[in-house]
C-alpha positions as CSV (number, residue, x, y, z in Angstrom):
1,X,-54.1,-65.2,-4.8
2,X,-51.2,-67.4,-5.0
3,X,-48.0,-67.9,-3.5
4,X,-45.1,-69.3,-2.1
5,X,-42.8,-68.3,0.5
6,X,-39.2,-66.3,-0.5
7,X,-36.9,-68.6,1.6
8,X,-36.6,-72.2,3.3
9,X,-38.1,-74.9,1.3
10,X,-40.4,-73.3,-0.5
11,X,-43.0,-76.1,-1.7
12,X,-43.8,-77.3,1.9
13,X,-46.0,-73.7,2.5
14,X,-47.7,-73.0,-0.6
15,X,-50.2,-70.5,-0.1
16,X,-54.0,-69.9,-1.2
17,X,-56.0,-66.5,-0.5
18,X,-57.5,-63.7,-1.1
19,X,-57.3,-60.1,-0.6
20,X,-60.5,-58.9,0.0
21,X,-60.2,-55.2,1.1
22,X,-58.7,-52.2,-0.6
23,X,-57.5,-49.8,2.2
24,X,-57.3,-46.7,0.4
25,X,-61.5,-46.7,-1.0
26,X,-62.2,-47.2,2.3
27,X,-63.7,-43.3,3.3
28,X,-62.4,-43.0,7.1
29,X,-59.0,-44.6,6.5
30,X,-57.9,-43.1,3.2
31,X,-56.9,-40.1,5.3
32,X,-54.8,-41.8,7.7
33,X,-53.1,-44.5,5.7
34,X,-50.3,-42.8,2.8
35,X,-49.7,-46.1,0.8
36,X,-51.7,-48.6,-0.6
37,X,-52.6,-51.2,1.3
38,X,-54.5,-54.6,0.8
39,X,-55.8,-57.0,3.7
40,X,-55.4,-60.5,2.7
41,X,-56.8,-64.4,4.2
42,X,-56.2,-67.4,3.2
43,X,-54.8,-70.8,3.9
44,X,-51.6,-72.5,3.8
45,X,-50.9,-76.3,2.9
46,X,-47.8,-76.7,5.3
47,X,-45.5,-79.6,5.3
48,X,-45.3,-81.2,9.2
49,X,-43.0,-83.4,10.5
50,X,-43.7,-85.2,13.1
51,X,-42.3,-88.7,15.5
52,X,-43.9,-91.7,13.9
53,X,-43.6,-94.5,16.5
54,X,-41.8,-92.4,19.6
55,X,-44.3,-91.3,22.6
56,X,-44.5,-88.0,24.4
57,X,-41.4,-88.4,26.6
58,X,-39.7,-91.1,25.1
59,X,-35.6,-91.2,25.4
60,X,-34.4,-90.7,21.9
61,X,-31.4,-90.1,20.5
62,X,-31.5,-87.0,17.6
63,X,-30.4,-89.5,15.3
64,X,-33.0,-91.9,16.2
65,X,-35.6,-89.0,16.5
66,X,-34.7,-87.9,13.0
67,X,-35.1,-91.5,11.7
68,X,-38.3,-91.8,13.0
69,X,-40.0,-88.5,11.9
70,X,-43.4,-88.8,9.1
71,X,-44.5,-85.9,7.1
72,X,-48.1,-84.7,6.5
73,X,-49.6,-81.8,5.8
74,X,-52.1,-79.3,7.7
75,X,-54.1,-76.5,6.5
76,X,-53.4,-73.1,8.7
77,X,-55.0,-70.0,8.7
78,X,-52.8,-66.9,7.3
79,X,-53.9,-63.2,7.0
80,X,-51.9,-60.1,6.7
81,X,-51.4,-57.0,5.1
82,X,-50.5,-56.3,1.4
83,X,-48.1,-53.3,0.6
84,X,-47.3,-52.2,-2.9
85,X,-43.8,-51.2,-3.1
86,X,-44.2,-48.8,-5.7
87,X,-46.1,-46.8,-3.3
88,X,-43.8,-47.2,-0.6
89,X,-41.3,-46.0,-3.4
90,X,-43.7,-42.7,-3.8
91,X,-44.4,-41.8,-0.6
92,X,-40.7,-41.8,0.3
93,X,-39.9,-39.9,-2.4
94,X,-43.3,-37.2,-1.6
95,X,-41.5,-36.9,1.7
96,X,-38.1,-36.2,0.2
97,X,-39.9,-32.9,-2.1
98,X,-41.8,-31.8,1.1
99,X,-39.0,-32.0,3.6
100,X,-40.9,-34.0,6.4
C-alpha cells in the first residue's frame, strides 16, 4: 500500500503500509460492523523542519528563525482504518429501503 496525502504539500508525507486485516471475515465482528472495513500500518517518510544553528530558547526574530530552519526527514508510525466508499454508498442506501 501506497500513498500520499489529499492536501498540503503532498511529497513531504509519502506513505508505505499495509492493510493487514479484513473486518468483515472476521466471525465475531461481521455482525456488528455494516461496511467494509480494513485496518491498516505502516510508516511515513515525513519532511521536518527544524532550527539549524538557534538553541532552545534563543531570541529570534520569525525572519531570522525562518532563515535558519534545515529539513530532514523522520520515519513515523501510522495506522488507521480503511473504509470503502462504495459500501458506505450501500449501506446508506439499505437504510433508505428499510426506513431506519
Amino acid at each position: 500500500m501506497l500513498g500520499l496525502p489529499f492536501s498540503g504539500k503532498v511529497f513531504n508525507k509519502p506513505f508505505l503500509g499495509l492493510g493487514f486485516i479484513h473486518l468483515k471475515q472476521v466471525p465475531w465482528i461481521k455482525n456488528f460492523v455494516p461496511l467494509q472495513m480494513n485496518l491498516y500500518a505502516g510508516w511515513v517518510y515525513e519532511k521536518e523542519f527544524r532550527p539549524g544553528t538557534l538553541s532552545v530558547g534563543a531570541q529570534a526574530s520569525p525572519g531570522a528563525l525562518a532563515n535558519d530552519l534545515v529539513s530532514y526527514r523522520a520515519w513515523k508510525p501510522q495506522f488507521g482504518v480503511e473504509l470503502s466508499a462504495r459500501s458506505i454508498k450501500s449501506s446508506l442506501a439499505n437504510s433508505k429501503k428499510t426506513g431506519q
